[in-house]
C-alpha positions as a printed Julia matrix, in Angstrom:
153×3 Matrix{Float64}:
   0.0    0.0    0.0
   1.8    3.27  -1.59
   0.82   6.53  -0.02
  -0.53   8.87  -2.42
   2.46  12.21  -2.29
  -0.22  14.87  -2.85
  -0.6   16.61   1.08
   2.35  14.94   2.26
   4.82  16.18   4.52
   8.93  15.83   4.75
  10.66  15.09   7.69
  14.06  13.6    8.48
  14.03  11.51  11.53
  17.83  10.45  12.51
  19.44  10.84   9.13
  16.14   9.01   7.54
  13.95  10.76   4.61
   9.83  10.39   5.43
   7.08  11.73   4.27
   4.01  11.77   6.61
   0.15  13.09   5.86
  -3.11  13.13   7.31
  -6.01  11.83   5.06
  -7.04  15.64   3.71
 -11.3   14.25   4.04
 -12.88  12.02   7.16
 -14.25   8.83   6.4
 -17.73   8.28   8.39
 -16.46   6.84  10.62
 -13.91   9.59  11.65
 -16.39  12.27  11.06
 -18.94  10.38  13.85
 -16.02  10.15  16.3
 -15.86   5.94  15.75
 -12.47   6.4   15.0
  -9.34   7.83  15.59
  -7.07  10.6   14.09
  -4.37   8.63  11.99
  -1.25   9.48  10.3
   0.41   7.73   7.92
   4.32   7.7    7.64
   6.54   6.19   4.77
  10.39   6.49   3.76
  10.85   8.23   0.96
  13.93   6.89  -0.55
  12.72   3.07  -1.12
   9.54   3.13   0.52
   7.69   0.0    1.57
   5.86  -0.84   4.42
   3.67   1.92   5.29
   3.49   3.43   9.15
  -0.19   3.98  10.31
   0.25   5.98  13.6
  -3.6    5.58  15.22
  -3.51   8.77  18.04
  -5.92   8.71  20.9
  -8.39  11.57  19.91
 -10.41  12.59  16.92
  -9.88  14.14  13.61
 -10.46  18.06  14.05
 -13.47  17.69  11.43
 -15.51  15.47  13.7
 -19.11  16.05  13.59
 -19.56  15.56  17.5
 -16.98  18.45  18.8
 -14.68  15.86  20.1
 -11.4   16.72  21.59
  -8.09  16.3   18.84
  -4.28  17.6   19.01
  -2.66  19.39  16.17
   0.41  17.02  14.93
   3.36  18.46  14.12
   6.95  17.02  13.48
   7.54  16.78  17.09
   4.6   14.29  17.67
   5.44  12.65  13.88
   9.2   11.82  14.5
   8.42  10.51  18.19
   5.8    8.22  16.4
   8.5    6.98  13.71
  11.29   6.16  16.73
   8.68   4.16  18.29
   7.31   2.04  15.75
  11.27   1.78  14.5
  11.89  -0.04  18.47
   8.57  -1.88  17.84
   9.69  -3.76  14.48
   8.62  -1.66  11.73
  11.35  -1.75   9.42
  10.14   0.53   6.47
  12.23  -0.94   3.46
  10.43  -4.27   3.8
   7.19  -4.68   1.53
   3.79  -5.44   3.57
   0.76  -4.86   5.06
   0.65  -1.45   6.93
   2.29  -1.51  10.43
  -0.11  -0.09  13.04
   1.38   1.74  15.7
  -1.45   2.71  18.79
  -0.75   5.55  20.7
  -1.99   5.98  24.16
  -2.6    9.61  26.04
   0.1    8.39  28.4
   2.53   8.23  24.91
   1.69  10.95  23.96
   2.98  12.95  26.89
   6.28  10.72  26.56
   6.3   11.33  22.74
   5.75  15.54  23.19
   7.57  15.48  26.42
   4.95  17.62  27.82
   1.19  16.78  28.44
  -0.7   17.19  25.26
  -2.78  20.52  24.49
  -5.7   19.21  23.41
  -8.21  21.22  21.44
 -12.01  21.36  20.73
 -13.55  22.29  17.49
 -16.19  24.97  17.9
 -18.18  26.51  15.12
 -15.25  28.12  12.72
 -12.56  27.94  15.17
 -10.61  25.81  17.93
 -10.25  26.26  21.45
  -8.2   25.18  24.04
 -10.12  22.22  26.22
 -11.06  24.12  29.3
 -11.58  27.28  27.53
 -13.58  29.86  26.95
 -15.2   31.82  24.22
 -12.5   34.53  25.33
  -9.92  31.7   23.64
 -11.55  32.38  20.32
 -10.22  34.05  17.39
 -13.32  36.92  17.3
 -16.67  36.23  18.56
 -19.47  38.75  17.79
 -22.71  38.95  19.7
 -25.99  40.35  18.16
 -28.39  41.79  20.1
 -32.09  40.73  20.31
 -34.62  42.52  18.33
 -36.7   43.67  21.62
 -33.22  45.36  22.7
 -33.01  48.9   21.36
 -29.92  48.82  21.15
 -28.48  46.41  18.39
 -25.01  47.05  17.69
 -22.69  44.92  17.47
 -20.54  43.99  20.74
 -16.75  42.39  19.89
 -15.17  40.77  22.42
């Protein structure tokens, strides 16, 4: 199973050429919550057995407002050194090697807790935050107000 290049991302991870993307549309099943925010990691010289890294929160697009992470490079090269001390070797043809990352990891793998987000309406916010945490909010008035202005917080 190839990964397609189009989204990817590079990264070197000890000397070693990957790519790494996150599928650009949910399936379903993402979108309900059912399942989890994956990335999928390959070598780039030689590629063969792909890296599915399965991460313990949803896929920002989730229909449900479930809690997610952004991934960076951090997070990504953490998740290749594992699966490398797990067995994946990524020169070998085969089936996709599925690497399961706990909340627990994910502190080890970011070396801090993880900031975990929530999507709301057109924006993000920190979990545990407030509509003060969003980018611009605006509040309309009611039309039995006389005043009806527009208030920006």
């Amino acid at each position: 199973m190839a990964m397609p290049r189009k989204g990817s991302r590079p990264i070197s991870v000890d000397g070693t050429a990957f790519r790494w993307r996150i599928r650009r549309r949910s399936t379903d099943r993402q979108s309900d919550s059912w399942s989890p925010l994956t990335v999928t990691v390959e070598r780039v010289e030689e590629p063969g057995r792909v890296l599915v890294v399965s991460l313990p929160c949803a896929r920002p697009d989730n229909r449900f407002g479930q809690r997610t992470i952004a991934v960076g490079p951090l997070l990504v090269a953490g998740c290749v050194r594992r699966a490398l001390e797990q067995g994946w070797n990524p020169g070998q043809p085969g089936s996709p090697f599925v690497l399961t990352v706990t909340e627990d990891d994910l502190t080890v793998l970011l070396g801090e807790p993880p900031r975990y987000l929530i999507p709301f309406l057109w924006g993000m916010i920190p979990e545990g935050g407030g509509i003060e945490d969003l980018p611009r909010c605006t509040q309309i008035r009611g039309r039995d107000e006389h005043d009806v202005s527009e208030v920006t917080f």
